[in-house]
C-alpha positions in Angstrom: 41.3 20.7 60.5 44.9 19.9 59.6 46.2 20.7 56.0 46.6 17.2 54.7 49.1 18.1 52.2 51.5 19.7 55.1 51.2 16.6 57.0 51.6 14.1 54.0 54.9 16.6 52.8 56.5 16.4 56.5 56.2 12.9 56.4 57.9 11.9 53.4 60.7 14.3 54.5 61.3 12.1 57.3 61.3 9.4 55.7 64.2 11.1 53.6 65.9 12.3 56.3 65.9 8.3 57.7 67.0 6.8 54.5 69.7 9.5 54.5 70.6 8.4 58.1 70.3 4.7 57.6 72.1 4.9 54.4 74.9 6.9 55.6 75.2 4.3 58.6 75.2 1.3 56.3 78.2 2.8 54.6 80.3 4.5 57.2 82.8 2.1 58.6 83.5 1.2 55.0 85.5 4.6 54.3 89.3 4.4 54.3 89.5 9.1 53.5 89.1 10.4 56.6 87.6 13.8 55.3 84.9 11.4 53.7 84.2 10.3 56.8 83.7 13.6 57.9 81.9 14.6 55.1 79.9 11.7 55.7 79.4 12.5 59.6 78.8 16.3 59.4 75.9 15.6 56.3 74.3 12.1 58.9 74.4 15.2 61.7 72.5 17.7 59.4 69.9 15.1 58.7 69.9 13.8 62.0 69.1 17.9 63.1 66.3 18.0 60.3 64.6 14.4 61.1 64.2 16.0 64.9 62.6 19.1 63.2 60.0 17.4 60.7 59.4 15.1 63.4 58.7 18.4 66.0 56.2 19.5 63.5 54.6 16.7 62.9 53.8 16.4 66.6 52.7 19.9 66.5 50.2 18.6 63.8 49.2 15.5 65.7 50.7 13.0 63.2 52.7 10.2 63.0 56.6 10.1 61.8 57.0 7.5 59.0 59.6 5.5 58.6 61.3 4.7 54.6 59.6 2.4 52.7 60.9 -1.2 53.5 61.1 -2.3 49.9 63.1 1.0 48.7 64.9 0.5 51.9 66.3 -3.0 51.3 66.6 -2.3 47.7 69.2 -0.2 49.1 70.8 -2.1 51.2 71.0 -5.4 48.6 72.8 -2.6 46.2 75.3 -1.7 48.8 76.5 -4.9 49.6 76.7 -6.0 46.4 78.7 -3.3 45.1 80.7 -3.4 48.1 81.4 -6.5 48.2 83.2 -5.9 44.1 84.8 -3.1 45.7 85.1 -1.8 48.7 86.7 1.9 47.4 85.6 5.0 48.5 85.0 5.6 44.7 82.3 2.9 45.3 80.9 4.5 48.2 80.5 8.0 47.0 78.9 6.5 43.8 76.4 4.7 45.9 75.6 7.5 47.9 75.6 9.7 44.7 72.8 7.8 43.6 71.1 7.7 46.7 71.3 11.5 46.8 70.1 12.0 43.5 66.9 9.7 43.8 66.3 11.6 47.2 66.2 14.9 45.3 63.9 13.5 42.6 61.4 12.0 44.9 61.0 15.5 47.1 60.8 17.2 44.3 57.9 15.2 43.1 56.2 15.6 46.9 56.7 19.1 46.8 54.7 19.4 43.3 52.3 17.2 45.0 51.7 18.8 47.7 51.3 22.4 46.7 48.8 23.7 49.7 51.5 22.2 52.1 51.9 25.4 54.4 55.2 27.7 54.3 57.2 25.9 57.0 56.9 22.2 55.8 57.9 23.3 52.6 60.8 24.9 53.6 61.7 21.6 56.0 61.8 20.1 52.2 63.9 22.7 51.0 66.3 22.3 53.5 66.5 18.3 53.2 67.1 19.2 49.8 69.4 21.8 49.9 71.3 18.6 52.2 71.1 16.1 49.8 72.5 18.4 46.9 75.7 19.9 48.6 76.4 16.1 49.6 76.0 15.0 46.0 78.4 17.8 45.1 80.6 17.4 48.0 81.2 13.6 46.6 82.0 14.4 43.0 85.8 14.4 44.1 85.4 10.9 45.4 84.1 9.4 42.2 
């Protein structure tokens, strides 16, 4: 039998690395800085390298992917337009991904906590999208 809290861990991280993708999508042709944008495409690659991993291992497992919740997901995407439509400034957009970073981080966190007898590998997938989501958040600071 499966370890249901390896499963249940790989699939919330890609559902992060999705939201991470989407939101980083959502945002992109908005951003005047061309190392931004660069920033922006090297961190949408890392996750887009990750989200092919977790969803490798969850095949390996015989479970679904799962996809970002629809109601965090167009909570997002009402906040970006309305704080880009106020101001379309790279300041705006590192803040908004700032935040989406941060809440990222929090949530995994939580899952990891949660799912303790997750096996040695899933928990390091979550490490890793981690690891991604902090170095963008730091990586941003100078936008702000």
């Amino acid at each position: 039998m499966e370890n249901a809290d390896t499963i249940k861990l790989l699939q919330e991280c890609d559902a992060g690395t999705k939201m991470g993708i989407s939101s980083i999508d959502e945002i992109l042709d908005k951003v005047q800085d061309e190392k931004l944008k660069k920033l922006l495409e090297e961190s949408k690659a890392h996750h887009e390298k990750l989200e092919e991993d977790t969803s490798r291992l969850l095949s390996q497992h015989g479970a679904e992917d799962k996809e970002p919740n629809m109601m965090a997901k167009g909570m997002s995407w009402m906040k970006t337009n309305m704080k880009m439509t106020m101001d379309e400034s790279d300041a705006t957009v590192a803040d908004l991904l700032t935040d989406g970073c941060d809440m990222g981080i929090k949530s995994l966190y939580r899952y990891m906590n949660q799912y303790q007898a997750a096996d040695q590998e899933s928990k390091g997938i979550c490490e890793r999208l981690i690891a991604i989501e902090e170095r963008l958040e730091k990586d941003l600071r100078k936008y702000l």
